[in-house]
Phi, psi and omega in degrees: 000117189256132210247177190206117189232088186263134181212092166239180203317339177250322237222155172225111182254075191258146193233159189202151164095165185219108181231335137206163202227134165317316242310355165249126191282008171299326189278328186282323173284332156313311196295305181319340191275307173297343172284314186312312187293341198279293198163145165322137149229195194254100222297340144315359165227000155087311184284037176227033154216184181209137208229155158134200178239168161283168164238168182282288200297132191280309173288012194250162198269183170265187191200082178226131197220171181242108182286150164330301195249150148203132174246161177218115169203181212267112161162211173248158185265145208210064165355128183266195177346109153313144115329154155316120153316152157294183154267103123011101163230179173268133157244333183221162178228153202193098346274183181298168186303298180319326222252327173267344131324296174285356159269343143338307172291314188293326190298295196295313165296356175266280178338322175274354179279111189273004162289324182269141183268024177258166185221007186198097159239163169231136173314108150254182162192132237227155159215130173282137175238139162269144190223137176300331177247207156264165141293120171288126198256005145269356154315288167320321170282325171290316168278005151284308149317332182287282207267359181242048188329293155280028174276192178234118213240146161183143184244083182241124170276145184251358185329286192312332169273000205084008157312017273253077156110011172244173214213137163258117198225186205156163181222094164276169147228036158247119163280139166263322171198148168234178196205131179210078143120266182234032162237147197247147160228140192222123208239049182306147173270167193159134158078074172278136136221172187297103204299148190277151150279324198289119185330279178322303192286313188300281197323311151000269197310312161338309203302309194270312159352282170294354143231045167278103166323308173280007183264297173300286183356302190287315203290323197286351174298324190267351224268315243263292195313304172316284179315308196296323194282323196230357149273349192269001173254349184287160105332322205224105146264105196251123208203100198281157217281358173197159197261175145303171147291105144238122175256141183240177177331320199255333180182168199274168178216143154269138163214160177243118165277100194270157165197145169217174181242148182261164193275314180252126172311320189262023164306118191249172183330301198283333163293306197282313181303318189277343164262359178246324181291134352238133170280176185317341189300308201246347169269245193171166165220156009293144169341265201292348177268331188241031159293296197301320196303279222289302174303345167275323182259342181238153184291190172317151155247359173069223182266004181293141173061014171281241194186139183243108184176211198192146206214129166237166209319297183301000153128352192278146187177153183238124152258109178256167186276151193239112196245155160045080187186179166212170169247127164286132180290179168277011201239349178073000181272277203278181190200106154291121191262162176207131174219127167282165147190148156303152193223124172228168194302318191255039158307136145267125206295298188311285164007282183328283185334304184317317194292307179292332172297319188292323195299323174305339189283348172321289155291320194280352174260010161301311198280332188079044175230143174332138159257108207306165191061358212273000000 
């Protein structure tokens, strides 16, 4: 039975069940047009909505379904007693650190060549884990929730995409777009660094965050793709001329809170997520050189940097980015984790390394197991 858990700071959405599957997300947006065209019905009762994921590659399939069950409700979700985790270690880094430093290096110098036409791709790199035991993997997600309170927790089975018994699971705190009647909002991420222990020493870094020239650079790349992608659909596009400060545990951000109205009511959640995934935050631009850049240099990445969430018949739907995360095997002992950063001509490869490791901690301090290089 393949389930679904988007669990965020106001909201809990969960599903269960199959009654029909995606893997082109064309075919989910069609079927939505076609319930629309029928009558409304009610995401309690489950066939007027449709739940799952994106992959980060728009050709690769997707893992999307219209469930059986589905609750949905208002507050935050608030796990009772955990269980003990098995125990957790890293077996493998894929590539190794040494190794993703140096295509960094290789990234920025290409990137500084005014002959190429790229200016942004970002950069990953995965660690394979072992768990002594299988994983639940809403266990795993409740103990994310736990130490990430104001992330975006998500629990996905991948059946639909052909996955047969395998789970995407994670705590972001990038929304990529929501949809609520004709108004849209949107909250990108862009420009990281590693949060400090020392009080005094973070607030710095915070400080230089926020005025790093390469930093706004990465973020106005995605800020740029967002405006060109949703104006021709907004009436009203509202977007402040810099971004903020956002912090999770491990490490700081530029982000921008966007919102629009949209021009046609029946553009839906799932319309607007398939025109902004995946934007420079977790690919690069130009789009498509540095889709290829990526698709060349890294094994597949699945669903790491795709997108989770969820669209019913009236158009409403929430999409997150699925960031600070992993894919669960089906047999559940093992999980591949993967963390990015953008990469622009004035990346520094140590740095870069630094930015992913903090990101690893995300997952790998839930499991409680170490991070290498950390």
């Amino acid at each position: 039975m393949d389930r679904f858990l988007l669990a965020r700071p106001d909201s809990v959405l969960r599903a269960t069940g199959v009654r029909a599957s995606f893997a082109d997300p064309r075919e989910a947006v069609a079927t939505l047009r076609a319930w629309r065209a029928v009558a409304p019905t009610s995401t309690s009762t489950a066939p007027g909505i449709i739940v799952g994921a994106l992959p980060f590659d728009p050709r690769e399939a997707a893992a999307l379904w219209q469930p059986e069950h589905v609750e949905h409700t208002a507050g935050p979700w608030r796990p009772a007693a955990l269980p003990e985790l098995p125990g957790v270690r890293v077996v493998d880094e894929i590539p190794s650190a040494a190794e993703h430093v140096a295509r960094v290096a290789k990234l920025v110098e290409q990137l500084g060549d005014p002959a190429n036409e790229l200016r942004k791709v970002v950069a990953a790199r995965s660690m394979v884990l072992a768990a002594d035991a299988p994983l639940d993997p809403e266990v795993l997600a409740a103990y994310l929730l736990t130490r990430h309170p104001t992330a975006n927790v998500y629990a996905v089975e991948l059946s639909a995409a052909g996955r047969s018994g395998e789970t995407l699971i994670g705590a972001t705190p990038e929304v990529l777009v929501a949809r609520h009647g004709d108004r849209v909002s949107l909250h990108p991420l862009a420009g990281t660094l590693p949060r400090l222990t020392d009080p005094e020493a973070d607030a710095a870094q915070a400080r230089e965050l926020l005025s790093s020239t390469k930093n706004h650079e990465e973020h106005a790349y995605v800020i740029d793709w967002i405006r060109e992608r949703l104006t021709p659909v907004c009436a009203e596009l509202r977007i402040p001329d810099a971004p903020e400060l956002l912090s999770t545990e491990q490490v700081w951000h530029l982000a921008t809170p966007i919102h629009g109205v949209l021009r046609d009511p029946s553009t839906t959640a799932l319309d607007l997520a398939l025109l902004l995934h995946p934007t420079p935050a977790v690919n690069g631009t130009p789009f498509a050189a540095a889709l290829a850049a990526i698709t060349a240099a890294e094994p597949q990445r699945g669903f790491y940097g795709g997108a989770v969430g969820w669209c019913a018949d009236d158009g409403d739907g929430e999409w997150v980015v699925a960031i600070r995360g992993a894919e669960l095997s089906a047999d559940r002992r093992a999980l591949r984790a993967s963390a990015g950063g953008g990469i622009v001509a004035a990346s520094d490869p140590a740095a870069e390394l630094a930015e992913t490791t903090a990101k690893f901690r995300t997952l790998l301090g839930a499991l409680r197991c170490g991070v290498p290089n950390d």
